[in-house]
N, C-alpha and C positions, 0 to 999 in steps of 0.2 A: 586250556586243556592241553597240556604237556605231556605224550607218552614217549616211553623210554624205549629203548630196542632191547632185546634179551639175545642171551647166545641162543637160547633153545628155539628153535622153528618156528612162527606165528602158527601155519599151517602145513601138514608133511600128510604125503597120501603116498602111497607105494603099490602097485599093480592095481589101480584102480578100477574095476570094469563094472558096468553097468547096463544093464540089459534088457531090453522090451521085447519079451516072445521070443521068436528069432531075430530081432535088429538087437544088435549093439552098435549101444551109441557112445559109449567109451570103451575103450579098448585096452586096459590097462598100462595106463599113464602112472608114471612116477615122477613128482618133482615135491620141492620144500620153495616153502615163503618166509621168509628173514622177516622178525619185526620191525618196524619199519620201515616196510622194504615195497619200492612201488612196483608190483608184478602184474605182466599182462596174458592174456590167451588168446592170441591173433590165428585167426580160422577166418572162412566165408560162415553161412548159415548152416546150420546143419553138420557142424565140425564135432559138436561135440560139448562147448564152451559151456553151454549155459547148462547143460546138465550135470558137468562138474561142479560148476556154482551152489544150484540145487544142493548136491550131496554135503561142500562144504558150510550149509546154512543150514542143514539138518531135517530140510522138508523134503528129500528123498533120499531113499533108502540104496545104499548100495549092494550088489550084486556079489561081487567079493572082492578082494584086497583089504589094504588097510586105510584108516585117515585120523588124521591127532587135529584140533580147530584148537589153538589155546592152551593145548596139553589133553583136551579132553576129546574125545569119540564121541562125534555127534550123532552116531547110530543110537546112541545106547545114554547121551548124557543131551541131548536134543534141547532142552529149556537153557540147560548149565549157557550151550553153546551160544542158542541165541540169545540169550544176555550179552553174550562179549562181542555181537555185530550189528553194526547197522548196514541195511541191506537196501539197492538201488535197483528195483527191478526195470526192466527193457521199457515196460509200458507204465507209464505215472498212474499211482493206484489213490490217487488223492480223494477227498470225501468233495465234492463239489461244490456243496449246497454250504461249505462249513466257512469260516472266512481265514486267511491265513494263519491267524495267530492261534486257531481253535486247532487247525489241522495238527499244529504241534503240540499243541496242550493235550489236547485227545490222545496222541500218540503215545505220550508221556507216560498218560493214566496209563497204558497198557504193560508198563513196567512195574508199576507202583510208586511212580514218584509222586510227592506231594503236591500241589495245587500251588503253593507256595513257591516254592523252587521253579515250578515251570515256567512260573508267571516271570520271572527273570532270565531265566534260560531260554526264553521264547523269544524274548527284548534281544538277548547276547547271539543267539543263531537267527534272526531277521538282518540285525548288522550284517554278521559274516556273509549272507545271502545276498547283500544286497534287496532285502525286501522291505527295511523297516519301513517306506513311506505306503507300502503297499497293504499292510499286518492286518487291517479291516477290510477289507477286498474280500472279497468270494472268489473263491479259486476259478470260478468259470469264468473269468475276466482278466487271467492273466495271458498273457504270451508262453508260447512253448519253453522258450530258455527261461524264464520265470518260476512256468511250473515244474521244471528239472531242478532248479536252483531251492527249491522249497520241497523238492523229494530227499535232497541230499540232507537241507537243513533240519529237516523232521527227522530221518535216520541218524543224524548226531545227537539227539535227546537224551540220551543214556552214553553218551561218551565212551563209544564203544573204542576197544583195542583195534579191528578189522571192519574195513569198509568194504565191500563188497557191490561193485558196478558191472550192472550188464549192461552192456553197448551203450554205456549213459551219453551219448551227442544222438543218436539215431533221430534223424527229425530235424534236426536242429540246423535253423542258417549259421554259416560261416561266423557270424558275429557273437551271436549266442555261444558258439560252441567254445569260442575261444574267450567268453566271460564265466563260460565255465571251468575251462582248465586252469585259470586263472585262481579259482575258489579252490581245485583240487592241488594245487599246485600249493597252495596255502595248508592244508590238510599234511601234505607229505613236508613241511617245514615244522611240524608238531610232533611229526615220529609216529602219526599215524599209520596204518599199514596197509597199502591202498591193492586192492585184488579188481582186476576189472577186464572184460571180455569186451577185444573191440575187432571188427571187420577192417575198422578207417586206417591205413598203414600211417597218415602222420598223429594221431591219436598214439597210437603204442609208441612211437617215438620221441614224440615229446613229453608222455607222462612215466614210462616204465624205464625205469633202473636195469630192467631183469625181463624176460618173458618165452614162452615156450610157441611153438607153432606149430598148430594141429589140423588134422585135418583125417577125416573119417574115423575121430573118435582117437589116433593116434598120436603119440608127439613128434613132430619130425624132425625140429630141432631146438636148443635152449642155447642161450647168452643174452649180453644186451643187446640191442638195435644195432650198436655202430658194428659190432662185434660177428653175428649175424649176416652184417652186409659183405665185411670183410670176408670174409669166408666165403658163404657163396655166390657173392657176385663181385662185380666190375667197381672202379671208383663212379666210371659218367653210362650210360645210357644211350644213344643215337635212335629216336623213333622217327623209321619214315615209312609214310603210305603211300603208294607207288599205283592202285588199286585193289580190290580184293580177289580179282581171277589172276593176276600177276604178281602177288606176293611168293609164294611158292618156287616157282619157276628163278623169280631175280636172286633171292635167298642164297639156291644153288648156284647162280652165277656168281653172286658175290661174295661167299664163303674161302672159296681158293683167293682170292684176290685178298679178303682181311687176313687172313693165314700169313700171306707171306710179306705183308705190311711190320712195321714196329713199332704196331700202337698198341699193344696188351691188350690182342684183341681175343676172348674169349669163347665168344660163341654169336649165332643167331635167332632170335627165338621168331617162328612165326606163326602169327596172331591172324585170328579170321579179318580184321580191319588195317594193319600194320606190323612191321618188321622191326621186329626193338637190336639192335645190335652194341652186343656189350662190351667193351672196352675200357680200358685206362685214358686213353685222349679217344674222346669223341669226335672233336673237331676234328683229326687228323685223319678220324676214320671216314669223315663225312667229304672232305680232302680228297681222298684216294677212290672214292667211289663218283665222285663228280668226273675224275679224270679216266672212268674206264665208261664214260658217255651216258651213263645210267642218270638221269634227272626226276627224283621221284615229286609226287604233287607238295607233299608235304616235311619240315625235317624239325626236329628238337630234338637238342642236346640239354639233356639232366642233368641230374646227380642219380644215383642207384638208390631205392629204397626197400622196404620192407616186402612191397607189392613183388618186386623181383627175386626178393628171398622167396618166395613163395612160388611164384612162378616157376623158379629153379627146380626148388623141394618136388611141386606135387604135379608143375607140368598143364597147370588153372592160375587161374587171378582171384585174387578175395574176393570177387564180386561174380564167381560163376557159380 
Protein backbone atom coordinates (compact mmCIF):
# COMPACT_ATOMS: atom_id res chain seq x y z
CA UNK A 1 0.00 0.00 0.00
CA UNK A 2 1.98 2.79 -1.63
CA UNK A 3 0.32 6.33 -1.52
CA UNK A 4 1.69 9.21 -3.34
CA UNK A 5 1.58 12.98 -2.09
CA UNK A 6 -0.28 15.43 -4.34
CA UNK A 7 0.39 19.17 -4.49
CA UNK A 8 -3.29 19.74 -3.78
CA UNK A 9 -4.18 19.65 0.11
CA UNK A 10 -5.29 16.14 1.55
CA UNK A 11 -7.53 18.20 3.83
CA UNK A 12 -8.00 22.40 3.67
CA UNK A 13 -10.83 23.91 6.03
CA UNK A 14 -10.91 27.79 6.22
CA UNK A 15 -12.92 29.69 9.10
CA UNK A 16 -14.00 26.70 10.41
CA UNK A 17 -16.69 27.11 13.28
CA UNK A 18 -18.96 25.03 14.96
CA UNK A 19 -21.41 25.36 17.39
CA UNK A 20 -23.64 23.97 20.12
CA UNK A 21 -26.46 26.37 21.22
CA UNK A 22 -24.43 28.91 22.68
CA UNK A 23 -20.95 26.88 23.12
CA UNK A 24 -18.61 27.15 20.33
CA UNK A 25 -16.43 24.62 20.20
CA UNK A 26 -14.48 25.60 17.29
CA UNK A 27 -13.87 28.95 16.57
CA UNK A 28 -12.97 29.39 13.22
CA UNK A 29 -9.71 27.70 12.58
CA UNK A 30 -7.96 27.82 9.21
CA UNK A 31 -5.20 25.38 8.27
CA UNK A 32 -4.37 22.66 5.28
CA UNK A 33 -2.88 18.98 5.36
CA UNK A 34 -0.34 18.12 2.71
CA UNK A 35 -0.70 14.48 1.59
CA UNK A 36 1.39 12.69 3.03
CA UNK A 37 1.92 14.89 5.59
CA UNK A 38 1.92 13.68 9.34
CA UNK A 39 -0.37 16.52 11.05
CA UNK A 40 -1.19 17.10 14.68
CA UNK A 41 -3.89 19.08 16.93
CA UNK A 42 -2.27 19.46 20.27
CA UNK A 43 -4.99 20.92 23.01
CA UNK A 44 -5.86 19.56 26.55
CA UNK A 45 -9.64 18.26 26.62
CA UNK A 46 -12.06 20.36 25.57
CA UNK A 47 -9.96 22.31 22.89
CA UNK A 48 -11.61 21.73 20.44
CA UNK A 49 -9.74 18.68 18.60
CA UNK A 50 -12.02 16.11 18.25
CA UNK A 51 -14.79 18.12 16.92
CA UNK A 52 -12.72 19.09 14.14
CA UNK A 53 -12.10 15.52 13.52
CA UNK A 54 -15.79 14.94 13.57
CA UNK A 55 -16.39 17.46 10.81
CA UNK A 56 -13.37 16.15 8.80
CA UNK A 57 -14.94 12.46 8.75
CA UNK A 58 -18.16 13.79 7.78
CA UNK A 59 -20.34 12.60 10.89
CA UNK A 60 -20.81 16.33 11.97
CA UNK A 61 -22.10 18.92 10.38
CA UNK A 62 -20.40 22.32 10.37
CA UNK A 63 -21.77 25.56 11.45
CA UNK A 64 -20.20 27.67 8.77
CA UNK A 65 -16.82 28.15 6.86
CA UNK A 66 -15.37 26.10 4.57
CA UNK A 67 -13.76 22.26 4.44
CA UNK A 68 -12.30 20.14 1.14
CA UNK A 69 -11.41 16.07 2.59
CA UNK A 70 -9.79 14.72 -0.62
CA UNK A 71 -11.12 17.45 -2.92
CA UNK A 72 -14.40 16.78 -1.88
CA UNK A 73 -17.01 18.62 0.89
CA UNK A 74 -17.79 16.31 3.37
CA UNK A 75 -20.96 18.33 4.22
CA UNK A 76 -22.49 17.59 1.11
CA UNK A 77 -20.25 14.44 -0.36
CA UNK A 78 -20.31 12.50 3.42
CA UNK A 79 -20.11 8.55 1.87
CA UNK A 80 -17.63 10.03 -1.17
CA UNK A 81 -15.55 11.23 1.99
CA UNK A 82 -15.68 8.32 4.08
CA UNK A 83 -14.56 6.01 1.58
CA UNK A 84 -11.14 7.78 1.38
CA UNK A 85 -10.60 7.49 5.47
CA UNK A 86 -10.02 5.29 7.95
CA UNK A 87 -10.86 6.54 11.15
CA UNK A 88 -9.41 5.86 14.94
CA UNK A 89 -11.69 6.88 17.33
CA UNK A 90 -10.59 7.78 21.26
CA UNK A 91 -12.45 4.85 22.63
CA UNK A 92 -11.84 1.16 20.61
CA UNK A 93 -15.31 0.51 19.06
CA UNK A 94 -14.38 -3.16 18.44
CA UNK A 95 -17.30 -6.09 18.22
CA UNK A 96 -16.01 -8.13 21.34
CA UNK A 97 -17.71 -11.20 20.98
CA UNK A 98 -16.08 -11.49 17.25
CA UNK A 99 -12.37 -12.98 16.99
CA UNK A 100 -9.61 -10.77 15.52
CA UNK A 101 -9.66 -11.73 12.03
CA UNK A 102 -13.72 -11.43 11.95
CA UNK A 103 -13.32 -7.85 13.40
CA UNK A 104 -11.60 -7.09 10.14
CA UNK A 105 -13.44 -9.07 7.78
CA UNK A 106 -16.63 -7.55 9.12
CA UNK A 107 -15.24 -4.23 8.72
CA UNK A 108 -14.52 -4.85 5.13
CA UNK A 109 -18.14 -6.06 4.31
CA UNK A 110 -19.04 -2.49 5.30
CA UNK A 111 -17.36 -1.19 2.14
CA UNK A 112 -18.08 -3.83 -0.22
CA UNK A 113 -15.22 -5.58 -0.50
CA UNK A 114 -15.32 -9.16 -1.33
CA UNK A 115 -14.88 -12.06 1.13
CA UNK A 116 -12.16 -13.07 -1.03
CA UNK A 117 -9.85 -10.07 -0.95
CA UNK A 118 -10.42 -9.68 2.89
CA UNK A 119 -9.55 -13.02 3.63
CA UNK A 120 -5.86 -11.85 2.43
CA UNK A 121 -5.99 -8.40 3.47
CA UNK A 122 -6.77 -9.61 6.95
CA UNK A 123 -3.54 -12.10 6.72
CA UNK A 124 -1.46 -8.75 5.28
CA UNK A 125 -2.90 -6.18 8.24
CA UNK A 126 -2.58 -9.05 11.36
CA UNK A 127 1.19 -8.87 10.13
CA UNK A 128 1.53 -5.24 10.04
CA UNK A 129 -0.31 -5.19 13.63
CA UNK A 130 1.59 -7.34 14.95
CA UNK A 131 -1.52 -9.69 15.72
CA UNK A 132 -0.99 -12.58 13.31
CA UNK A 133 -0.54 -15.14 16.36
CA UNK A 134 -3.47 -13.59 18.00
CA UNK A 135 -6.25 -13.67 14.42
CA UNK A 136 -8.59 -16.37 16.54
CA UNK A 137 -8.63 -14.64 19.86
CA UNK A 138 -11.79 -12.85 20.82
CA UNK A 139 -11.06 -9.33 21.19
CA UNK A 140 -12.00 -9.52 24.88
CA UNK A 141 -8.70 -11.29 25.51
CA UNK A 142 -6.58 -8.91 24.19
CA UNK A 143 -4.37 -6.10 25.98
CA UNK A 144 -5.16 -2.57 25.50
CA UNK A 145 -2.15 -1.77 23.09
CA UNK A 146 -3.48 -4.98 21.16
CA UNK A 147 -6.70 -3.80 20.89
CA UNK A 148 -5.42 -0.14 19.52
CA UNK A 149 -3.16 -2.08 17.21
CA UNK A 150 -6.33 -4.00 15.73
CA UNK A 151 -8.50 -0.56 15.64
CA UNK A 152 -5.73 0.86 13.44
CA UNK A 153 -5.51 -2.48 11.56
CA UNK A 154 -9.24 -2.67 10.83
CA UNK A 155 -9.36 1.20 9.64
CA UNK A 156 -6.74 0.14 6.94
CA UNK A 157 -9.22 -2.43 5.10
CA UNK A 158 -10.01 -0.18 2.36
CA UNK A 159 -6.52 1.58 2.13
CA UNK A 160 -7.67 4.72 2.74
CA UNK A 161 -5.56 8.08 1.57
CA UNK A 162 -6.25 9.79 5.32
CA UNK A 163 -5.90 8.29 8.59
CA UNK A 164 -7.45 9.97 11.12
CA UNK A 165 -6.44 9.42 15.15
CA UNK A 166 -7.99 10.74 18.20
CA UNK A 167 -5.75 10.54 21.04
CA UNK A 168 -4.79 7.04 19.73
CA UNK A 169 -2.04 6.10 23.02
CA UNK A 170 -4.84 7.53 25.62
CA UNK A 171 -4.79 4.39 28.09
CA UNK A 172 -2.02 3.07 26.91
CA UNK A 173 1.48 1.89 29.04
CA UNK A 174 4.56 3.44 28.03
CA UNK A 175 5.44 0.25 26.15
CA UNK A 176 2.39 -0.07 24.14
CA UNK A 177 2.40 3.29 23.23
CA UNK A 178 5.67 3.29 21.67
CA UNK A 179 4.76 -0.42 19.74
CA UNK A 180 2.48 1.81 18.47
CA UNK A 181 4.13 4.76 17.07
CA UNK A 182 6.29 2.34 15.75
CA UNK A 183 3.19 0.69 13.39
CA UNK A 184 2.46 4.61 12.75
CA UNK A 185 5.69 5.48 12.00
CA UNK A 186 5.46 2.63 9.30
CA UNK A 187 2.09 4.18 7.87
CA UNK A 188 3.81 7.60 7.31
CA UNK A 189 6.98 5.67 5.29
CA UNK A 190 3.94 4.68 2.61
CA UNK A 191 2.82 8.42 2.02
CA UNK A 192 0.02 7.70 4.05
CA UNK A 193 -1.52 10.88 5.56
CA UNK A 194 -1.60 10.68 9.23
CA UNK A 195 -4.24 13.50 10.90
CA UNK A 196 -4.33 12.74 14.78
CA UNK A 197 -5.33 14.79 17.94
CA UNK A 198 -3.10 14.21 20.92
CA UNK A 199 -2.84 15.98 24.64
CA UNK A 200 0.67 13.87 25.14
CA UNK A 201 3.39 16.66 24.20
CA UNK A 202 6.03 13.68 23.25
CA UNK A 203 3.26 12.06 20.97
CA UNK A 204 3.01 15.41 18.63
CA UNK A 205 6.73 15.31 18.60
CA UNK A 206 7.63 12.33 17.53
CA UNK A 207 4.92 11.71 15.08
CA UNK A 208 3.99 15.14 13.37
CA UNK A 209 5.90 16.71 10.66
CA UNK A 210 3.50 19.82 11.09
CA UNK A 211 0.65 20.69 13.78
CA UNK A 212 -1.43 23.45 14.99
CA UNK A 213 -2.13 24.39 18.88
CA UNK A 214 -5.44 24.99 20.09
CA UNK A 215 -7.09 25.69 22.59
CA UNK A 216 -10.74 27.00 23.37
CA UNK A 217 -11.71 26.05 19.92
CA UNK A 218 -8.95 28.37 18.61
CA UNK A 219 -5.55 28.14 16.80
CA UNK A 220 -2.79 29.60 18.75
CA UNK A 221 -0.24 28.59 16.86
CA UNK A 222 1.09 26.44 13.69
CA UNK A 223 4.77 24.85 12.56
CA UNK A 224 6.67 21.93 13.44
CA UNK A 225 7.48 20.95 17.03
CA UNK A 226 11.16 21.84 16.93
CA UNK A 227 10.02 25.11 15.07
CA UNK A 228 7.27 25.88 17.68
CA UNK A 229 9.65 25.39 20.53
CA UNK A 230 12.05 27.83 18.91
CA UNK A 231 9.88 30.40 18.90
CA UNK A 232 8.19 30.42 22.08
CA UNK A 233 10.29 29.05 24.38
CA UNK A 234 13.83 28.58 25.79
CA UNK A 235 16.44 25.69 24.44
CA UNK A 236 16.59 23.90 28.45
CA UNK A 237 13.93 24.46 31.24
CA UNK A 238 15.18 24.68 35.04
CA UNK A 239 12.15 23.04 37.31
CA UNK A 240 12.31 23.70 40.91
CA UNK A 241 9.95 23.25 43.84
CA UNK A 242 10.84 25.16 46.65
CA UNK A 243 7.05 24.55 48.26
CA UNK A 244 3.81 25.59 47.27
CA UNK A 245 3.06 28.66 49.78
CA UNK A 246 6.68 29.98 48.54
CA UNK A 247 6.82 29.61 44.97
CA UNK A 248 5.32 33.14 44.43
CA UNK A 249 7.20 35.05 46.66
CA UNK A 250 10.95 33.30 45.62
CA UNK A 251 9.81 33.83 41.71
CA UNK A 252 9.91 37.55 42.60
CA UNK A 253 13.03 37.33 44.33
CA UNK A 254 14.68 35.45 41.64
CA UNK A 255 13.57 37.25 38.53
CA UNK A 256 15.94 40.45 38.91
CA UNK A 257 18.68 38.06 39.70
CA UNK A 258 18.21 35.78 36.22
CA UNK A 259 17.65 39.31 34.29
CA UNK A 260 20.95 40.32 34.95
CA UNK A 261 22.71 36.79 34.59
CA UNK A 262 23.96 35.79 30.88
CA UNK A 263 22.15 32.66 30.53
CA UNK A 264 19.25 33.49 28.02
CA UNK A 265 17.12 33.74 30.52
CA UNK A 266 13.79 34.34 29.46
CA UNK A 267 11.11 34.31 31.94
CA UNK A 268 9.55 32.45 35.05
CA UNK A 269 6.58 30.67 34.82
CA UNK A 270 4.91 29.92 38.32
CA UNK A 271 2.96 26.69 38.76
CA UNK A 272 0.72 25.90 41.83
CA UNK A 273 3.51 22.78 42.54
CA UNK A 274 6.79 24.40 41.08
CA UNK A 275 8.75 27.10 39.35
CA UNK A 276 9.86 26.30 35.68
CA UNK A 277 12.51 28.82 34.85
CA UNK A 278 13.36 29.18 31.10
CA UNK A 279 16.51 29.66 29.79
CA UNK A 280 19.28 28.84 27.32
CA UNK A 281 21.86 27.35 29.94
CA UNK A 282 19.81 25.93 32.74
CA UNK A 283 22.64 24.88 34.51
CA UNK A 284 24.00 28.21 34.72
CA UNK A 285 20.81 29.34 35.79
CA UNK A 286 20.46 26.87 38.43
CA UNK A 287 24.40 28.18 39.33
CA UNK A 288 23.36 31.56 40.02
CA UNK A 289 20.45 30.86 42.01
CA UNK A 290 22.43 28.39 44.35
CA UNK A 291 24.71 31.42 44.92
CA UNK A 292 22.02 34.04 46.05
CA UNK A 293 21.35 31.23 49.15
CA UNK A 294 18.08 30.17 47.68
CA UNK A 295 18.20 25.96 48.04
CA UNK A 296 14.93 24.66 46.66
CA UNK A 297 13.71 21.04 47.76
CA UNK A 298 13.69 19.91 44.38
CA UNK A 299 15.76 21.00 40.73
CA UNK A 300 15.65 19.39 36.86
CA UNK A 301 17.12 20.69 34.11
CA UNK A 302 15.23 19.65 30.64
CA UNK A 303 15.20 20.33 27.38
CA UNK A 304 11.90 22.84 26.35
CA UNK A 305 8.94 20.88 24.98
CA UNK A 306 5.63 21.32 23.53
CA UNK A 307 4.12 21.26 27.01
CA UNK A 308 5.99 24.81 27.37
CA UNK A 309 4.77 25.93 24.02
CA UNK A 310 1.57 25.85 25.36
CA UNK A 311 2.16 26.99 28.59
CA UNK A 312 3.57 30.04 27.01
CA UNK A 313 0.57 30.38 24.36
CA UNK A 314 -2.53 29.81 26.72
CA UNK A 315 -1.00 30.50 30.29
CA UNK A 316 -2.32 26.32 31.34
CA UNK A 317 -0.50 22.84 30.76
CA UNK A 318 -2.22 20.27 28.43
CA UNK A 319 -3.46 18.50 31.17
CA UNK A 320 -5.51 21.42 32.95
Amino acid sequence: MLHTTSTAPAIAADQLVKRYGDFTAVDGITFQVAGGEAFGLLGPNGAGKSTTMRMIAAVASRTSGTMEVAGLDPQQEGPRVRARLGVIPQQDNLDEELTVRENIIMYGRFFGLPRKHLASKADELLEFAQLTHKAESRVEDLSGGMKRRLTIARALVNDPDILLLDEPTTGLDPQARHVLWDRLFRLKETGTTLVLTTHHMEEAEQLCERLIVVDHGRIMAEGSPKGLIREHSTREVLELRFGMDRNPQIAAELEPVLVAADIGHRHIEVLPDRLLVYAADAESALERIHSTGHRPVTSLVRRSSLEDVFLRLTGRTLID
